[in-house]
N, C-alpha and C positions, 0 to 999 in steps of 0.2 A: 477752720471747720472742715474743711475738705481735706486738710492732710489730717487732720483727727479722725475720718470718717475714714477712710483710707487704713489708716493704721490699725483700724479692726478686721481685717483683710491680710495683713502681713503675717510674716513664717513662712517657713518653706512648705507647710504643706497645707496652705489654705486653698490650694486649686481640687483638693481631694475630696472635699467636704461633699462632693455632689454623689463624687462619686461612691462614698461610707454611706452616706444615705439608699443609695441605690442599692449596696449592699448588703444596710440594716434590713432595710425591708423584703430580700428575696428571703434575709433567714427567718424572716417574722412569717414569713409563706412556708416556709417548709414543712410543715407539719401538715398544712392540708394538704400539699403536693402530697406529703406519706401516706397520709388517709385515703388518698384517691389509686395509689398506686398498689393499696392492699389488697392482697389475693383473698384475703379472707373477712372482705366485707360484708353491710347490710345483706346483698343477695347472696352471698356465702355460706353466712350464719343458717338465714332463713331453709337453704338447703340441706344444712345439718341437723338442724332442728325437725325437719319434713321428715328425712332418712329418720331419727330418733324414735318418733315416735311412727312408722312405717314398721321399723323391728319389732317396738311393743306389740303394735298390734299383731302381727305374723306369730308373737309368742305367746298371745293371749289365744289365737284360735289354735294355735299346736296343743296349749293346756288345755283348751274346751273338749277339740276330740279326743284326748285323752282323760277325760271326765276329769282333770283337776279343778275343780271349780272354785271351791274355797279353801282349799288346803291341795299341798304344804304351805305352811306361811311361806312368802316369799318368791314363791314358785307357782301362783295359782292362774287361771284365767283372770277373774276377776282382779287380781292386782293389775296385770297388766295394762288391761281394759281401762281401767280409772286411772293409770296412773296417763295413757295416751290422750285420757279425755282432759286431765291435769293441763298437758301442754298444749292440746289442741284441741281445744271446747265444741262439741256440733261435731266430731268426727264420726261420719260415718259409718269404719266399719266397725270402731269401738263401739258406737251404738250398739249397733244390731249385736255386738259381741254380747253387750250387757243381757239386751234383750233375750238371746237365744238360754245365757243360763238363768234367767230366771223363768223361762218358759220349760227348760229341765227339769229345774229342781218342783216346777209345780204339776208335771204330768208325775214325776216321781210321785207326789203327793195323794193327787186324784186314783193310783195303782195303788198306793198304800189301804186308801181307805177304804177303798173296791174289796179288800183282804181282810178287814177290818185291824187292819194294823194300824191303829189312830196315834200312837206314839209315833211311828216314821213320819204320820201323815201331820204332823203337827211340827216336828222337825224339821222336813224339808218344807216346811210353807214359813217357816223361821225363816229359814236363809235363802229363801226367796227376795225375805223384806230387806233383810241383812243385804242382799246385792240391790236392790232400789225399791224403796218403798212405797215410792210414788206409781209404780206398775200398777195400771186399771185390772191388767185380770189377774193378779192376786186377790181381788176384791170379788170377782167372778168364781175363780175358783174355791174360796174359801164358803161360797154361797153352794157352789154344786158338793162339796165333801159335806156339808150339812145336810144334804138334799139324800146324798146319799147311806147319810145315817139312821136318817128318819125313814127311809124306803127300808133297809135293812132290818129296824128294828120291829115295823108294822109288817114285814115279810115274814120274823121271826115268829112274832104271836098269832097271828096267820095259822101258818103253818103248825105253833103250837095246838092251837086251838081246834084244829080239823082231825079227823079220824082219819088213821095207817090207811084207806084203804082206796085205789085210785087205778087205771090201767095207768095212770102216767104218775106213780108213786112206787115207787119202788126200795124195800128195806132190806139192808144188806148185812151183813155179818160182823158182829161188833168185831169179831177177831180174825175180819178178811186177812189183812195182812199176812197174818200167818198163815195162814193157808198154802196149798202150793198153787202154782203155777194156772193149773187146769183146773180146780174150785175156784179160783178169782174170775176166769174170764167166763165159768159157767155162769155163776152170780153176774158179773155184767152187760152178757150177750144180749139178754132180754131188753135191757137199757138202750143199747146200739141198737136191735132192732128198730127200739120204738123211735131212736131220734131219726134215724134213718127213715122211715115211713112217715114221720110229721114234719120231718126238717125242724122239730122246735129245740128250744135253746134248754141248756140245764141249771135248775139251781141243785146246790150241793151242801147238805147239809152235815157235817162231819166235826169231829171233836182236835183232829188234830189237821192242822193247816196244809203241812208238805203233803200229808196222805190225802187231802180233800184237793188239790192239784195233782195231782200224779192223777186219781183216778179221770179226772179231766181229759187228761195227756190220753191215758190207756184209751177212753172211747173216743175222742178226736182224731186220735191217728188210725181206726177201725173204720171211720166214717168218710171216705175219700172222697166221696162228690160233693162235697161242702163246707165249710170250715163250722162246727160246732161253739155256738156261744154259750160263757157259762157266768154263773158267779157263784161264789164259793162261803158258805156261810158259818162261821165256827160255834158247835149246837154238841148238845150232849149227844144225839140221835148218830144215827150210820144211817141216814136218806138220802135218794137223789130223785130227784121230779123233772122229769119233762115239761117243760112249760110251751103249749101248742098255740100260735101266733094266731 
């Protein structure tokens, strides 16, 4: 028995066997040796991924001040924004990214409707939702463009309903425009006077939109010690009223 036990032992290279073992097992290690000796592991990636969306966002606020907001496809803030919020959920300035263009596109809105331009104002309160629809003050703002329709429209009958004749009413010439230079500002001087002496604000009641802002512009910039407040109301009439605080 013990030369049979033995004789499991024999060959010339049974003294090696310890050491093949020793040897199987550093190549059975080497792979995490490799793992560990990677330049571009766990904390590697994670700083690629950091930098990645870092650029997004730098090229979402580059498109923000550059009002691309939702267009061009491909090219907009908004993609950016969401695409940083994609790989890194809670990032901050992609927040605020989101946040700042839907708080654009709904001051856009509320100027819209101030103009009665309820088609833009209805537009840009789209793509307001279109950028997050979960935003409390599009819920706010959609409250104040109704607020401000129904002021406008009870402004209009108002108005319609009262008689031409007011120190702070004033009717101007269905065919100012035409006129020259020195018959427009005769017609508007009395206006300037009067905001100038009440400091009050102007409603503006005119048929055509650009010419019911320009005449704005004309007595605002006549009125230097105050910035003159107006709103602009599109009426068959050529009126402008003084409204005295």
């Amino acid at each position: 028995m013990f030369l049979s036990a033995c004789s499991t032992l024999s060959g010339p290279n049974w003294w090696h066997s310890e050491h093949q073992e020793n040897q199987n097992g550093a190549h059975r290690q080497a792979p995490s040796q490799q793992t560990q000796d990677n330049p571009l592991g766990s904390l590697g990636q994670q700083q690629v991924t950091d930098q990645m969306t870092a650029d997004l966002v730098k090229m979402g606020q580059i498109a923000l001040a550059e009002n691309r907001l939702l267009r061009p496809d491909g090219d907009n803030a908004n993609l950016y924004f969401q695409v940083a919020l994609g790989r890194d959920p809670g990032n901050y300035d992609a927040t605020l990214g989101i946040a700042a263009i839907v708080e654009r596109y709904l001051a856009w809105a509320v100027n819209a409707a101030k103009r009665q331009d309820l088609v833009s104002a209805r537009r840009y309160l789209a793509s307001a939702k279109q950028v997050n629809p979960r935003d409390p003050l599009i819920t706010e703002v959609e409250q104040q463009i109704q607020q401000i329709q129904v002021q406008s429209k009870r402004l209009k009958l108002t108005a319609e309903a009262q008689p031409m004749a007011s120190e702070n009413l004033f009717n101007l010439s269905d065919n100012l425009f035409q006129l020259g230079e020195e018959k427009i500002l005769a017609q508007i001087q009395p206006i300037i006077e009067r905001v100038g002496l009440t400091k009050g604000s102007l409603e503006i009641y005119w048929p055509n939109d650009k010419e019911g802002r320009l005449l704005y512009q004309i007595i605002n910039s006549r009125t230097p010690d105050f910035r003159v407040r107006a709103m602009t109301f599109q009426s068959s009439r050529h009126v402008i009223e003084v409204k005295v605080n």
